[in-house]
N, C-alpha and C positions, 0 to 999 in steps of 0.2 A: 510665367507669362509677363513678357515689360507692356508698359504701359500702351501703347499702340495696337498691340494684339488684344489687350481687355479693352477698351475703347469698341475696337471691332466687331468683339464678342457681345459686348453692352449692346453697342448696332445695333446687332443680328438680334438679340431680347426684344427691345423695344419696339423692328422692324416687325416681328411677329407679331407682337401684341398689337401696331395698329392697324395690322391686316387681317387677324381675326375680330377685331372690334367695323370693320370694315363692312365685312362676310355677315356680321350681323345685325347690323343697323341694315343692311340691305335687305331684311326682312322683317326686322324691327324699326322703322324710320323715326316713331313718337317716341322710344326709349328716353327719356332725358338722362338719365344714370350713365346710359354706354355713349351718348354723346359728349358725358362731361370729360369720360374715361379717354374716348378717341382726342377730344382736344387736349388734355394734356398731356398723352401718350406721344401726340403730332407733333406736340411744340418741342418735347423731350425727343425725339427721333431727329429734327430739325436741327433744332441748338448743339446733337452731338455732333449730326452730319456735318455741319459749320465748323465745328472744331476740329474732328479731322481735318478737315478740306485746309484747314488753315494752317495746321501742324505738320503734317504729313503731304497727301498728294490728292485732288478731287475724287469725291466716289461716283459721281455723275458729270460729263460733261456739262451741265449746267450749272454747277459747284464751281465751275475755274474762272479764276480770277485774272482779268486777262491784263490788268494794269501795267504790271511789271514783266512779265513771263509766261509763255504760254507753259502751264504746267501738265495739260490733260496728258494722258498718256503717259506719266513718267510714273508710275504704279507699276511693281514690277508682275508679271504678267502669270497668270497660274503655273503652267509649265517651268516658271524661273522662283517658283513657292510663294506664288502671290495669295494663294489660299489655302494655305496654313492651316 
């Protein structure tokens, strides 16, 4: 796996874990434990998402960086094995 695809794969970890912490604070709201877990899980989700986006190509159109280049879109597309 190079290093873009684990990045990815990390992603995809970390994206679980703050949408099941999500799933449960939504019925647990006073938790303090899964709230600490959601904010660093968010920040860790966040900070990689940035890193892609900065390395490679946005994972959300609101990831693109519009200073120099319009980059959204330049991910190559499932059908062309964009998800791998």
């Amino acid at each position: 796996m190079n290093q873009k695809e684990q990045l990815l794969h990390d992603i995809g970890i970390v994206s679980f874990v703050v949408t099941e912490l999500t799933l449960y604070l939504d019925t647990h709201p006073n938790d303090k434990n899964a709230i600490e877990y959601f904010n660093h899980y968010n920040r860790m989700q966040n900070q990689m998402e940035r890193e892609f986006s900065q390395k490679y190509y946005p994972l959300t159109v609101s990831m693109s960086d519009c200073a120099s280049e319009w980059r959204w879109g330049s991910a190559p597309m499932p059908w062309e094995g964009g998800c791998a």
